[in-house]
C-alpha positions in Angstrom: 94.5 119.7 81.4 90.6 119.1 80.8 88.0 120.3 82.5 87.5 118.6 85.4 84.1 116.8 85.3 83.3 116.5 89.3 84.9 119.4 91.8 85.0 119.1 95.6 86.2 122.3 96.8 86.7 122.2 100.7 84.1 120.3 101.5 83.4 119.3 105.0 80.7 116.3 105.7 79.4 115.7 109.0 77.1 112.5 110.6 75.5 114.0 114.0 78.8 115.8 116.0 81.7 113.3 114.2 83.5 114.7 111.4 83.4 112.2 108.0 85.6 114.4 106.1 87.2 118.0 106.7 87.5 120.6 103.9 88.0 117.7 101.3 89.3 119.3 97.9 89.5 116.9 95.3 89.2 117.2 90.9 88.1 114.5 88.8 88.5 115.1 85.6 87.8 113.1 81.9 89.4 109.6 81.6 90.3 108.9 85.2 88.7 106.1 87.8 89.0 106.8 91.3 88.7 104.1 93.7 87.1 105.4 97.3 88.6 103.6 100.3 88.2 103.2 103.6 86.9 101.4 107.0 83.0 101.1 107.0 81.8 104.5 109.0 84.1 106.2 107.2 81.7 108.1 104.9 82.2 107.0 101.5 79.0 106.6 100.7 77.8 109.8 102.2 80.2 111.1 99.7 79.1 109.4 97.0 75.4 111.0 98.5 76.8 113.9 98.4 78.7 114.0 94.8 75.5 113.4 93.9 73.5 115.6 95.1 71.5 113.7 97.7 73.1 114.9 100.7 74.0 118.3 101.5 77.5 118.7 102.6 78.0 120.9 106.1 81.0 123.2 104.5 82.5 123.9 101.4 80.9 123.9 97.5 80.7 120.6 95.0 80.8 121.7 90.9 79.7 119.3 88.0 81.2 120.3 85.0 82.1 123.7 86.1 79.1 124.7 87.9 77.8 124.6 91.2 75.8 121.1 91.7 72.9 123.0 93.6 72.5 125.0 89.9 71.7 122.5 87.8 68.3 121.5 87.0 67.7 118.0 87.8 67.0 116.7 84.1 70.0 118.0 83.1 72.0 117.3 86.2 70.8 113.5 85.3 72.4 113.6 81.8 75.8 114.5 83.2 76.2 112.1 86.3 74.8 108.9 86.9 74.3 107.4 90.5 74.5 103.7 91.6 73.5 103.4 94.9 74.8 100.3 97.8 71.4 99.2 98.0 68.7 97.8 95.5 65.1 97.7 96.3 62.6 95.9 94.6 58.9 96.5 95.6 57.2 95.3 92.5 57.5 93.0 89.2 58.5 94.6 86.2 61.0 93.3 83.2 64.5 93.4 83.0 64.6 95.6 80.0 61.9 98.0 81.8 64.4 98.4 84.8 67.0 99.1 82.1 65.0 101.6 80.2 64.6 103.9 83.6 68.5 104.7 82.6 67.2 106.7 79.5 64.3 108.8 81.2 66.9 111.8 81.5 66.4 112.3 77.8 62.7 111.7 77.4 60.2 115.0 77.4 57.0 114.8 79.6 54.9 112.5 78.6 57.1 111.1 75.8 57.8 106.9 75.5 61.1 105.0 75.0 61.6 104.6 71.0 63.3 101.6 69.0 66.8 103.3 69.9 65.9 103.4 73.3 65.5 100.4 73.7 68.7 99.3 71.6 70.9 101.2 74.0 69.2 99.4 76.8 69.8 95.7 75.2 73.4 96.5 74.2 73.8 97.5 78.2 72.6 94.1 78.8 74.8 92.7 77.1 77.7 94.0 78.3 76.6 93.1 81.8 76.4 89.2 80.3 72.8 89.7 80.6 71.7 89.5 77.1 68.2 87.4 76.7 67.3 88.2 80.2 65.4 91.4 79.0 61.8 89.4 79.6 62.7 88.3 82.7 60.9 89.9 86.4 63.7 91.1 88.1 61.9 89.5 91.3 63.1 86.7 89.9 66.8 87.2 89.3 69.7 86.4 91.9 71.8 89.3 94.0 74.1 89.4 91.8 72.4 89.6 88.3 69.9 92.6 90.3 73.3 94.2 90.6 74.4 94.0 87.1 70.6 95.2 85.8 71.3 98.0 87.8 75.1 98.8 86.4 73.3 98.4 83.0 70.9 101.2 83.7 73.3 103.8 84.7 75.2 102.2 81.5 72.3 103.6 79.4 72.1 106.7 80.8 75.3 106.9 79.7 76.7 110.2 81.7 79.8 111.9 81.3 80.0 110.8 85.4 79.8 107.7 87.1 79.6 107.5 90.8 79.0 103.8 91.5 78.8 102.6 95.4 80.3 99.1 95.9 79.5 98.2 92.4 80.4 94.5 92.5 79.1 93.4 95.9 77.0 90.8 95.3 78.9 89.7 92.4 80.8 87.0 91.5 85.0 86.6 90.5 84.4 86.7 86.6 81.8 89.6 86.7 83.5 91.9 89.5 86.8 91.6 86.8 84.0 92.1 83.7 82.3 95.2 85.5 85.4 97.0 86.5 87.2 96.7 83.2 84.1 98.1 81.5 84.7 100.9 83.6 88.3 101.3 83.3 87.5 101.1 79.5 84.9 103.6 79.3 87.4 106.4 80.9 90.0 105.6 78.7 88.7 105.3 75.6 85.3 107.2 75.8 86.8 109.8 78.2 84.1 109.2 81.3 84.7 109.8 84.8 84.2 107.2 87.8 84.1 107.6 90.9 83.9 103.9 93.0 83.8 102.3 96.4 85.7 98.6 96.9 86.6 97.1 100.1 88.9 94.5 97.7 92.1 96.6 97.6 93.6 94.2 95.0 90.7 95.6 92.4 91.1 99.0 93.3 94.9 98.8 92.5 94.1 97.2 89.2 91.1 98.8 88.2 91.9 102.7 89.2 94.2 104.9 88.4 93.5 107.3 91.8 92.6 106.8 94.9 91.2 108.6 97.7 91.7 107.0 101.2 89.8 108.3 104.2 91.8 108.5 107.4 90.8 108.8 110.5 89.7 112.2 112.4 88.2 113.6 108.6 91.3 113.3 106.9 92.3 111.7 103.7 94.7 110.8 101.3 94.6 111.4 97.2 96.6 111.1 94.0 97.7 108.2 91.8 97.0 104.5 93.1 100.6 104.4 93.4 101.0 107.7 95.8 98.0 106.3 98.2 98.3 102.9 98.1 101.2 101.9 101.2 101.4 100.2 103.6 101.7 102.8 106.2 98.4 104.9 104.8 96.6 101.7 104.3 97.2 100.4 107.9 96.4 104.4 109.9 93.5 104.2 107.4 91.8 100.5 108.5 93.6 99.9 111.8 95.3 96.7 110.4 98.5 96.1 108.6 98.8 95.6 104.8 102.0 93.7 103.1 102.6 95.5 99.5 104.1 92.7 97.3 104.9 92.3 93.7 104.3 89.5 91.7 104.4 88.8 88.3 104.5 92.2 87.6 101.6 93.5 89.8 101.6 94.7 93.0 98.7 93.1 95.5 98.0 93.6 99.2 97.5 91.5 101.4 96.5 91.3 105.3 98.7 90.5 107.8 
């Protein structure tokens, strides 16, 4: 079994006296994509704040490749997971392929500039996000949806071993919510990353992950293989509403009642 690249190890997350999650354990390890579910309040993204190191959980201890989170130095906890956060703020002009380039500052010295292969990895991001000849364009000029894919393309070239990614294709449209998660799908298989996600589309997270974790109510939640965590009876205790499971053509969807 590898190594497991992100370890929750009964971690207990609080927001004033209501209990998010209690003693969550939980191992991601190379090549897998976990999709994060739940009602909104639930705290996925102050997990997600908290995988990352941006929140400080109220019990229990989260690893990154083995070691405690709180031990790595930043630069190098930067070159192992990447963070994409729910919301994108834009306070002034600068070019698309600048915005990019903040991806590669984890492996830059003090004072040192962004070379030619820099800025290679940074246009081949772009493309991959269907961005390519946007790299002169102000981002303060782009739509929702294309600031969200110049963001997925900077944590594309920082290119960590971890990807923690909070409700990556909000904003987006049909064709680039399928484009974005297969990316991801295909950089765990094939290049052996982890990813960690938030959806509220339950059809996506069935195709795109291959585990779930489902937050229930009272801090509790439900793990293991889409196929384990995805039913009807979890999915309805964890949003309050029931969920039809059907097949079709060979894939299962869900769909509201």
């Amino acid at each position: 079994m590898s190594a497991p690249l992100l370890e929750l190890d009964r971690v207990t997350l609080r927001a004033g006296s209501r209990t998010l999650l209690h003693e969550l354990s939980l191992r991601l390890a190379p090549g897998e994509v976990w999709c994060l579910l739940g009602p909104n309040g639930a705290g996925k993204t102050t997990l997600l704040h908290a995988a990352a190191g941006l929140h400080e959980p109220q019990g229990g201890t989260i690893r990154l490749a083995g070691r405690a989170l709180h031990g790595w130095p930043l630069p190098e906890a930067a070159r192992l997971r990447g963070f994409l956060p729910q919301a994108l703020h834009d306070a002034f002009s600068a070019s698309v392929l600048d915005s990019v380039l903040l991806g590669r500052h984890p492996y830059l010295e003090r004072w040192q500039w962004e070379d030619d292969d820099d800025r290679a990895i940074a246009r081949a991001a772009l493309a991959t996000v269907d961005l390519a000849g946007f790299e002169e364009r102000d981002v303060l000029t782009l739509s929702g949806g294309e600031r969200q894919r110049v963001a997925i393309a900077a944590l594309l070239a920082q290119n960590p071993p971890l990807l923690l990614l909070d409700e990556p294709v909000a904003h987006l449209d049909l064709h680039h919510q399928v484009l974005m998660l297969d990316h991801l799908r295909k950089l765990a298989r094939e290049h052996g990353k982890g990813v960690l996600f938030t959806v509220h589309d339950l059809n996506l997270a069935a195709r795109f992950a291959s585990h779930a974790l489902l937050l229930l109510p009272q801090g509790g939640a439900r793990q293991g293989s889409i196929e384990d965590v995805m039913t009807e009876s979890d999915l309805e205790c964890a949003f309050g509403h029931r969920v039809a499971c059907l097949t079709t053509a060979g894939r299962t969807v869900f769909i509201p009642e």
